[in-house]
MARKELO-425225 format. One line per field, with one value per residue: residue number from 1; residue in one letter; x, y negated, z negated of N, C-alpha, C, CB in turn. Coordinates in Angstrom, 3 decimals. Glycine has a CB too. Layout:
N
i	(NUM ...)
aa	(A ...)
nxx	(X ...)
nyy	(Y ...)
nzz	(Z ...)
caxx	(X ...)
cayy	(Y ...)
cazz	(Z ...)
cxx	(X ...)
cyy	(Y ...)
czz	(Z ...)
cbxx	(X ...)
cbyy	(Y ...)
cbzz	(Z ...)
***
This chain:
132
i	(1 2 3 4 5 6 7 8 9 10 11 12 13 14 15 16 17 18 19 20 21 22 23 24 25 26 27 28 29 30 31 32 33 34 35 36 37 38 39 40 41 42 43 44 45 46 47 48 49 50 51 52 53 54 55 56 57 58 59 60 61 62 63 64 65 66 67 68 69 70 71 72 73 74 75 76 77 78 79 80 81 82 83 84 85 86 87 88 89 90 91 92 93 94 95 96 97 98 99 100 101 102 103 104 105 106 107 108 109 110 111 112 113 114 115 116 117 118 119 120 121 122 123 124 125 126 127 128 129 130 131 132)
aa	(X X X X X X X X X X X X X X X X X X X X X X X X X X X X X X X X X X X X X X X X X X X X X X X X X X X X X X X X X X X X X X X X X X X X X X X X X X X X X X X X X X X X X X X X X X X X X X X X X X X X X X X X X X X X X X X X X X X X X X X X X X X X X X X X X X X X)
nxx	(43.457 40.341 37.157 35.093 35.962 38.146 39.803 39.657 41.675 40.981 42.738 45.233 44.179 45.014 44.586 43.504 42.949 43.280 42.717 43.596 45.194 48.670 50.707 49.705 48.839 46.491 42.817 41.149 38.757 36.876 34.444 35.194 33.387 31.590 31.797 31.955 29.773 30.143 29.960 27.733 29.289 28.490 27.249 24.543 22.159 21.093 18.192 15.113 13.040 11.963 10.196 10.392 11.474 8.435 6.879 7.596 7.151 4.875 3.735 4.608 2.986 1.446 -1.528 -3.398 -5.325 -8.839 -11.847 -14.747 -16.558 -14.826 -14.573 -17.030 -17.518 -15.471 -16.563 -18.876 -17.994 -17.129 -19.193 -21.175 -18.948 -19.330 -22.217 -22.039 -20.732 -21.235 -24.293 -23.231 -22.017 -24.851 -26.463 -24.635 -24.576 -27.676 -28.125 -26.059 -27.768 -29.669 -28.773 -28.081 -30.321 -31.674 -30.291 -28.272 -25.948 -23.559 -24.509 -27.361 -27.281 -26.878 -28.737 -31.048 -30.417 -29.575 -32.569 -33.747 -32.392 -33.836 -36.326 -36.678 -35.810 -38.300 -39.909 -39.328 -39.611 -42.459 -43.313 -42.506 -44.420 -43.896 -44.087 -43.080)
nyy	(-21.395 -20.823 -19.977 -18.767 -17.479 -15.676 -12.387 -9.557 -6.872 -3.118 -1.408 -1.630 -4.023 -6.905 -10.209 -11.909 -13.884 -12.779 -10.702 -7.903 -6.452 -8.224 -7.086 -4.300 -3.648 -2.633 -2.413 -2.427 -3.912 -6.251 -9.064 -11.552 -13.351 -11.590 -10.798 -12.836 -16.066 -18.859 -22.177 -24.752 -26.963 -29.417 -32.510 -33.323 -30.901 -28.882 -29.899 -28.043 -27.684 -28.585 -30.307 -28.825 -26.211 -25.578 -25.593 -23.210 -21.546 -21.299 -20.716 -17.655 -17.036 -14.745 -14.584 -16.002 -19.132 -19.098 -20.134 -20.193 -19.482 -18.051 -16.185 -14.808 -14.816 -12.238 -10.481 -9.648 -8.467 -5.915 -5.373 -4.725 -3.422 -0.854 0.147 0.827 2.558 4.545 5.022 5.891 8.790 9.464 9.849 12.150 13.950 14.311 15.049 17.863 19.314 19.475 20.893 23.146 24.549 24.996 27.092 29.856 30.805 31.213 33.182 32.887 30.685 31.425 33.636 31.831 30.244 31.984 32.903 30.434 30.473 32.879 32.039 30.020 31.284 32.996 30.874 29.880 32.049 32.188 29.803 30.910 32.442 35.157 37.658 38.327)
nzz	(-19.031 -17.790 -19.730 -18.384 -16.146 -17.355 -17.039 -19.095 -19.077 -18.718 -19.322 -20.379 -22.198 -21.680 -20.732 -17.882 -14.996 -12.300 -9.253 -10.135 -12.590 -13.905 -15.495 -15.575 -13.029 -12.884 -11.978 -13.377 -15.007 -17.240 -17.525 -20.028 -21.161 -21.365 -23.826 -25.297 -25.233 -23.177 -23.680 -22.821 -20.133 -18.906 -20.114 -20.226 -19.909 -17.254 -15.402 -15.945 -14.616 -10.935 -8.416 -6.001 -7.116 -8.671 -6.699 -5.072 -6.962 -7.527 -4.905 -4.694 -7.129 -8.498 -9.543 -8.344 -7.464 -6.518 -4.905 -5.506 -3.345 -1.368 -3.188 -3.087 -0.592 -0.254 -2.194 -0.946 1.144 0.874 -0.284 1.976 3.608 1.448 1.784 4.214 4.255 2.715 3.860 6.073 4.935 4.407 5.959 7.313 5.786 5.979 8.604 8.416 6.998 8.136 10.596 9.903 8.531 10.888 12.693 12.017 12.601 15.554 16.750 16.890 18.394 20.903 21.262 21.369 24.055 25.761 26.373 26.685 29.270 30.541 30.249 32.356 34.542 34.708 35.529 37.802 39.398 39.038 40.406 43.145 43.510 43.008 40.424 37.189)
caxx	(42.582 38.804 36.523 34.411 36.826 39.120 39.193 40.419 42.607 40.717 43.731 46.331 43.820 46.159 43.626 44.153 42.482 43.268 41.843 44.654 45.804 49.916 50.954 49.676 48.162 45.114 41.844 39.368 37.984 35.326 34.931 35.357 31.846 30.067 31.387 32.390 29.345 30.806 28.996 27.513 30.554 27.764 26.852 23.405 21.732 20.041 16.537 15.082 12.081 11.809 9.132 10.756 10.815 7.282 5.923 8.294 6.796 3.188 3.946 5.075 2.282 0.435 -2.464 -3.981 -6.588 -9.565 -12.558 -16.431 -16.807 -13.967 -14.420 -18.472 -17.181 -14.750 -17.182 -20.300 -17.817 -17.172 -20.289 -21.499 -18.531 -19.688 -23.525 -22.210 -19.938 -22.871 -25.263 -22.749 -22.282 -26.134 -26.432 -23.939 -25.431 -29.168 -27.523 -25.576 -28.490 -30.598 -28.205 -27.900 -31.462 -32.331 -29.677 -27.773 -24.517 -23.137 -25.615 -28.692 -27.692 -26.602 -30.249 -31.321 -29.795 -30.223 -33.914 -33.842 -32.266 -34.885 -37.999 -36.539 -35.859 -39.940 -40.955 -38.804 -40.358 -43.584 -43.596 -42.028 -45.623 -43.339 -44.993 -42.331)
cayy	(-20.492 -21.156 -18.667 -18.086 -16.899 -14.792 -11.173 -8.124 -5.251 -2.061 -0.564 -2.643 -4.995 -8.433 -11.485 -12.595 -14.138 -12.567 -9.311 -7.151 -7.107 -8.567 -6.355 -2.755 -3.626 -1.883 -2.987 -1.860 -5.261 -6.677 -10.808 -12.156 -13.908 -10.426 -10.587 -14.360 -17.125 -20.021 -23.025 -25.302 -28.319 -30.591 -33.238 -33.032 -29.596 -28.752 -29.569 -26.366 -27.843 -29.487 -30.259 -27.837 -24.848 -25.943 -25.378 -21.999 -20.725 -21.675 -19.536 -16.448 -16.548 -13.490 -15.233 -17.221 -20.011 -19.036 -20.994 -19.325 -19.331 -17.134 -14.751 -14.573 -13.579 -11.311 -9.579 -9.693 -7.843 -5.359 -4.536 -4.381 -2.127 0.108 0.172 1.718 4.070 5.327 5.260 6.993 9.441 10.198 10.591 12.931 15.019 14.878 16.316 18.652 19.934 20.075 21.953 24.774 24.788 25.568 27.900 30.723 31.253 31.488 34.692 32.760 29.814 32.183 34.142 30.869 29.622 33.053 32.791 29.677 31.182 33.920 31.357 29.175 32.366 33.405 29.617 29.761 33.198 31.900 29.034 31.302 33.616 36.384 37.997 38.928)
cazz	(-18.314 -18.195 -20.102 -17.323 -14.785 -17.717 -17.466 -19.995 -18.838 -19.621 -19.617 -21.275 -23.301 -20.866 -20.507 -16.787 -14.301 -11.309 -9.117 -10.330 -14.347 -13.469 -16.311 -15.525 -11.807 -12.495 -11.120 -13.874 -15.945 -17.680 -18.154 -21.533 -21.246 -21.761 -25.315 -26.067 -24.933 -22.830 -24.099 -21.352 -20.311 -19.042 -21.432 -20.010 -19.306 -15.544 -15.491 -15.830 -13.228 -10.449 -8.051 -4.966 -8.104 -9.057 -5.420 -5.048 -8.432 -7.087 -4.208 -5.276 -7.914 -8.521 -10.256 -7.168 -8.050 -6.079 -5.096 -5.465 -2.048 -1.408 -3.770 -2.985 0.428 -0.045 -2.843 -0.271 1.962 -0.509 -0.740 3.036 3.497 0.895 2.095 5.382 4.028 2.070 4.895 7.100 4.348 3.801 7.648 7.769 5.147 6.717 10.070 7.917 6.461 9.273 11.774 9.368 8.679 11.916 13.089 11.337 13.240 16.839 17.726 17.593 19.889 22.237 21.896 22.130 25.068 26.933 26.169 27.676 30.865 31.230 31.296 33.491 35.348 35.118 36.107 39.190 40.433 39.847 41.469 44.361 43.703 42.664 39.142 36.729)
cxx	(41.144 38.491 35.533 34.701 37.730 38.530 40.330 40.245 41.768 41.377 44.738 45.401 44.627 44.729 44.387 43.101 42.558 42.679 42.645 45.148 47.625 50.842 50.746 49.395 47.081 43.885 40.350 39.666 36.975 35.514 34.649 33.974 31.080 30.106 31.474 31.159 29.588 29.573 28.667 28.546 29.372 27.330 25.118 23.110 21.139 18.797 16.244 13.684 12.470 11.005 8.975 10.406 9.497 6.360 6.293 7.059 5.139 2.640 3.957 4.165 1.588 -1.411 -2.665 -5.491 -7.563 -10.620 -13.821 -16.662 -15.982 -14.129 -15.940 -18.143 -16.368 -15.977 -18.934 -19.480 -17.512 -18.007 -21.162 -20.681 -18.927 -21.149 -23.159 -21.704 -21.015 -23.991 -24.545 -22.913 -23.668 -26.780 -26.239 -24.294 -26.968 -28.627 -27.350 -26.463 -29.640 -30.015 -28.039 -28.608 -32.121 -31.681 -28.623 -26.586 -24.431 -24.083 -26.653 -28.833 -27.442 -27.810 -31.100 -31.398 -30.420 -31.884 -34.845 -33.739 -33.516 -36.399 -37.687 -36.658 -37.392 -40.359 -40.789 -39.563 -41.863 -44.357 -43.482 -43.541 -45.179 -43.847 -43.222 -42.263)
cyy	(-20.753 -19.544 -18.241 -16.912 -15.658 -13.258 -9.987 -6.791 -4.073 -1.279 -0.679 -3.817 -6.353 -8.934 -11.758 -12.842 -14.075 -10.745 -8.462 -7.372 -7.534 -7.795 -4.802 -2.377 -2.431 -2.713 -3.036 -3.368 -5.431 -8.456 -10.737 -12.771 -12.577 -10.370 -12.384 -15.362 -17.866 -20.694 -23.666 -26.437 -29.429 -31.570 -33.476 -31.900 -29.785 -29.259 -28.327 -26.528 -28.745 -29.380 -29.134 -26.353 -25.157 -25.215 -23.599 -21.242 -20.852 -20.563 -18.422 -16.300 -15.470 -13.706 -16.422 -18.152 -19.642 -19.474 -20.137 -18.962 -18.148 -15.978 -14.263 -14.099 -12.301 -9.963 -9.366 -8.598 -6.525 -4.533 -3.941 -3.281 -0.825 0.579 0.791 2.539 5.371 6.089 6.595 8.345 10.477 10.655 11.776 14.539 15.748 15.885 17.475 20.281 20.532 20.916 23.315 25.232 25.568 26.460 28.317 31.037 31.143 32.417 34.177 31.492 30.444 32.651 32.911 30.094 30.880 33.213 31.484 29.683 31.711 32.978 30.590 29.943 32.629 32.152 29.680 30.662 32.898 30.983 29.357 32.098 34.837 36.560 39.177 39.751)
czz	(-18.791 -18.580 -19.050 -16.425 -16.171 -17.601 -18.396 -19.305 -19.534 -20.157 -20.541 -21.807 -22.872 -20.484 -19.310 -15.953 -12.710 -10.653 -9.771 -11.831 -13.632 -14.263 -15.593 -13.866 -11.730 -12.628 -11.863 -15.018 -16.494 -18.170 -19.549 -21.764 -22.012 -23.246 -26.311 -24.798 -24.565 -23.052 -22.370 -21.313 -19.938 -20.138 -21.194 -19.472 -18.272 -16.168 -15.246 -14.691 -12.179 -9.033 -6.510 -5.819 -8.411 -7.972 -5.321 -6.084 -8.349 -6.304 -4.280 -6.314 -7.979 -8.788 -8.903 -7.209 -6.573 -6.276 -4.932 -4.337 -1.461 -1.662 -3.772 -1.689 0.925 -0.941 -1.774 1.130 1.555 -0.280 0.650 3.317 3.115 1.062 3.479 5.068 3.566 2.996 5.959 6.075 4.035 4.831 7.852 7.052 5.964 7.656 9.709 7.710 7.072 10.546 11.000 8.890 9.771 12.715 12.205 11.692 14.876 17.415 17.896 18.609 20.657 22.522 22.764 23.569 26.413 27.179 27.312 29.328 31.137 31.420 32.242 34.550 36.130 35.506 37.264 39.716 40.018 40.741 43.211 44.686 43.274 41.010 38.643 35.278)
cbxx	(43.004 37.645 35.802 34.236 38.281 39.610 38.595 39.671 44.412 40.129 44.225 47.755 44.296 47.684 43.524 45.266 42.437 44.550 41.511 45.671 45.875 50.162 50.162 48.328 49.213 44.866 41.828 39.009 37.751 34.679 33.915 36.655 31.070 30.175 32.790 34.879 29.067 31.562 29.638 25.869 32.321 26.914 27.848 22.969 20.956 19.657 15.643 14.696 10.694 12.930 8.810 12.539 11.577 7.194 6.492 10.100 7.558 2.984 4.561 6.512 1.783 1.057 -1.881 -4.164 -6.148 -9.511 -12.292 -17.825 -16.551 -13.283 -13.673 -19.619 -17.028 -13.029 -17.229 -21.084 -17.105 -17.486 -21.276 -21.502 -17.875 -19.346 -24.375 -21.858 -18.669 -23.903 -25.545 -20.919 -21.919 -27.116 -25.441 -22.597 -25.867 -30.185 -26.018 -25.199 -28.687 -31.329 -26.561 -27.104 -31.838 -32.788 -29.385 -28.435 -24.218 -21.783 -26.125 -29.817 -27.123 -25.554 -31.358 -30.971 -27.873 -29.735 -33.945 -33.221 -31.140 -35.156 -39.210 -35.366 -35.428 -41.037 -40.771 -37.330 -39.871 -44.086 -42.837 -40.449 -46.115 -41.600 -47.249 -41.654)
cbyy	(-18.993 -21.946 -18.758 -18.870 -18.655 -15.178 -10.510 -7.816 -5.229 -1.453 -0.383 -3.410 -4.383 -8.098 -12.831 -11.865 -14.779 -13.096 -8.710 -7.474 -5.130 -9.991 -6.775 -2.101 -3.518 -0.623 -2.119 0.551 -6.239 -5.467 -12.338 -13.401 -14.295 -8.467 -9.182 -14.915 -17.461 -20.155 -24.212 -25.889 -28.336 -30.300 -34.910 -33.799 -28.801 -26.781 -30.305 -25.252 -28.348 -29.958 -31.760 -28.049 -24.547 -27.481 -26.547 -22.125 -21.627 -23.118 -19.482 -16.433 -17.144 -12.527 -15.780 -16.361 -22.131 -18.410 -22.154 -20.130 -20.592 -17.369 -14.716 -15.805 -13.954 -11.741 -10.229 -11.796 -8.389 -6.168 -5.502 -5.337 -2.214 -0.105 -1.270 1.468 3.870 4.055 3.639 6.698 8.825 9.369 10.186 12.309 14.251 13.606 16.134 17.903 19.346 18.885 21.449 25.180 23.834 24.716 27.574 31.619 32.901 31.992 36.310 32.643 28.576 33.346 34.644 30.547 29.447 34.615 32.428 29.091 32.481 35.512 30.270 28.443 33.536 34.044 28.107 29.982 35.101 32.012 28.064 32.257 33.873 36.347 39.139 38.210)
cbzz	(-18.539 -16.713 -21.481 -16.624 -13.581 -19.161 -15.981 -21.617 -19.759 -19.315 -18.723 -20.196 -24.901 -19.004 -21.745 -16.102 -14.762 -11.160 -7.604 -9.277 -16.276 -13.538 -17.476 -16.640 -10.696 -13.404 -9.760 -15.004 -15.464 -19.320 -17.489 -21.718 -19.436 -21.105 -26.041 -25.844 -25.296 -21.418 -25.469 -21.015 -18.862 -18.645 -21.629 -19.478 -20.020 -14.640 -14.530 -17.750 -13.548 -10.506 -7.983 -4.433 -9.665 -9.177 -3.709 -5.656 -10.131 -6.048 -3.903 -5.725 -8.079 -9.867 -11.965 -5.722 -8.410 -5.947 -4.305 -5.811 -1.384 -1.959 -5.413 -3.185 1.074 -0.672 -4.635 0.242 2.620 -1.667 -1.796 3.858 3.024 -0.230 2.001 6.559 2.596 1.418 5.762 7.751 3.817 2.965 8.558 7.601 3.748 7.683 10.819 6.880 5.662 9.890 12.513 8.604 8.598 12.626 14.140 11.268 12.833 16.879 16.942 16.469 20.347 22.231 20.452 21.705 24.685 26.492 24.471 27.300 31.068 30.026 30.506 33.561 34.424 33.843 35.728 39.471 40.105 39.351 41.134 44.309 45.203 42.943 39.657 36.918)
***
């Protein structure tokens, strides 16, 4: 029996290599590897590179070689981004600051507005000659 493939009976402690212990027919195992090391049988080990893993492992890098150019435009975009955000931002304030400057609540655009009515009102009747 190869050590790879053997497994121990949790139940009955029987070395076997099949799904089932043949002894107790229960199903619970663990391989013999987890506590005994199978050496390697090759007489030469894998290469642990080769130029397909090389490219793979290039790929998947996290660490990506970047060239000045690159990273002068990504950081120039960066920064335009953040020069409008700003701008919009300091906009949005001025407005802010100037609509609630110049009016106090809902009651005075309405005076407002009605105010507006009534001269339009007095232009109309005097252009008619009517004195109001």
């Amino acid at each position: 029996m190869q050590l790879k493939i053997a497994r121990l009976c949790l139940d009955c402690d029987e070395v076997h290599s099949e799904p089932h212990c043949p002894t107790c027919a229960s199903e619970a195992f663990a391989y013999l590897t987890r506590w005994v090391p199978a050496p390697e049988r090759r007489i030469q080990p894998r290469p642990t590179t080769s130029p397909a893993a090389e490219v793979y492992r290039e790929l998947t890098s996290t660490t990506v070689a970047t060239s000045r150019r690159s990273r002068l435009l990504r950081r120039s975009a960066f920064g335009v981004t953040a020069l409008t955000a700003a701008g919009w931002l300091w906009r949005w304030s001025k407005d802010r600051g100037t609509a609630s400057s110049t009016s106090t609540g809902p009651e005075l655009s309405l005076a407002a507005s009605d105010g507006t009515r009534r001269s339009e009102q007095a232009r109309s009747l005097r252009e008619r000659g009517i004195k109001g």
